[in-house]
Structure formats: structure tokens, C-alpha cells
N, C-alpha and C positions, 0 to 999 in steps of 0.2 A: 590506274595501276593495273597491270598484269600478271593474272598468274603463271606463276613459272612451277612446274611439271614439276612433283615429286623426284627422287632421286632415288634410285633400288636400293635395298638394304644388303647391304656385303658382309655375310659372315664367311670371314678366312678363318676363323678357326675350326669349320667344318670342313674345308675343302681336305681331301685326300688323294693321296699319290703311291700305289702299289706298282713292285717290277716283279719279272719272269724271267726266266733266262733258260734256254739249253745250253749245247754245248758250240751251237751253231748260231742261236736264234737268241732275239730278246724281245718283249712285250711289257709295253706298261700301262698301266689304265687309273687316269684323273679324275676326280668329282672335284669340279668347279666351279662358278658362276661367268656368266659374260657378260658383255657388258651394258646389257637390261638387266640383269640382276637375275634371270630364269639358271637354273641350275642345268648344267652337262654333263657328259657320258664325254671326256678322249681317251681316245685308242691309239696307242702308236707302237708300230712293231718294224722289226725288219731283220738283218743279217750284224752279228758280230765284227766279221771282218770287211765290211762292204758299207760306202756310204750306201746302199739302197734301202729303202723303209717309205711307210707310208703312213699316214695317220685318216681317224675319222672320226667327226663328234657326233652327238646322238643326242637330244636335246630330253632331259625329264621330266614330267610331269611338275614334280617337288624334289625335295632332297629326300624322300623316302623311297620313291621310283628311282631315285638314283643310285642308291644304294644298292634296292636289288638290282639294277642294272649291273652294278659291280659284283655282287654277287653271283651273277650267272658269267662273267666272264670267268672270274675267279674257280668255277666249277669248270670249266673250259679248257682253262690251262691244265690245271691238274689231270682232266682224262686226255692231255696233248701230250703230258710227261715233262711240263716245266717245271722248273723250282722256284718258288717262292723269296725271292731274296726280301730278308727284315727290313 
């Protein structure tokens, strides 16, 4: 008999999904797991009227790093002059 490799633990109910917006621009930033189960940092922004945008993940430590991960973007937009959309 072989052992077969534990399986990551997925907690979705911790994943979160914040957006940004200007009047030209939008920005959103993810905490969510992949699919080893380590938690990440995506970033995706770009232009209102334009398919152009780019994203980029950031891999954290825990879901604690990752949170201030999102807290420092979050302080980011704010001195950029985004809005916080709920």
C-alpha cells in the first residue's frame, strides 16, 4: 500500500476580494489560496475604458502576511486618490 500525499486545507471562507476605482483606472487586490493550498497576494489593475491591464501574485508567508500584504496596498490606493468601492 502507498502513501498518497495529504491534500491542502482550503479555507474559502477566508479568501477576500477588495476594488479601487478612479475616474480612469481600477484596481483589485485578492487573498486566496492556490493550489498547494499556500495563501496569495493578486493584484490586478488597468484602464476603464481599454482592454489593457495586468496582474501579479505575490505569494505569503500565512494568511496573516497576507492580510498585511493587503493592507499596505490598501494604504496605497488611498495616497493614489482611489475609491474604495464596498
Amino acid at each position: 500500500m502507498t502513501d498518497t500525499p495529504a491534500l491542502p486545507s482550503v479555507h474559502l471562507d477566508c479568501w477576500t476580494k477588495e476594488y479601487w476605482t478612479t475616474t480612469t483606472r481600477y484596481y483589485v487586490a485578492e487573498i486566496m489560496q492556490d493550489l498547494w493550498g499556500t495563501w496569495v497576494l493578486r493584484r490586478s489593475w488597468g484602464g476603464l475604458d481599454s482592454h489593457r491591464g495586468s496582474s501579479k501574485i505575490i505569494a505569503a508567508k500565512d494568511y496573516d502576511h497576507a492580510l498585511k500584504l493587503l493592507e499596505e496596498v490598501a494604504k496605497q490606493r488611498k495616497a493614489r486618490h482611489y475609491t474604495r468601492i464596498p
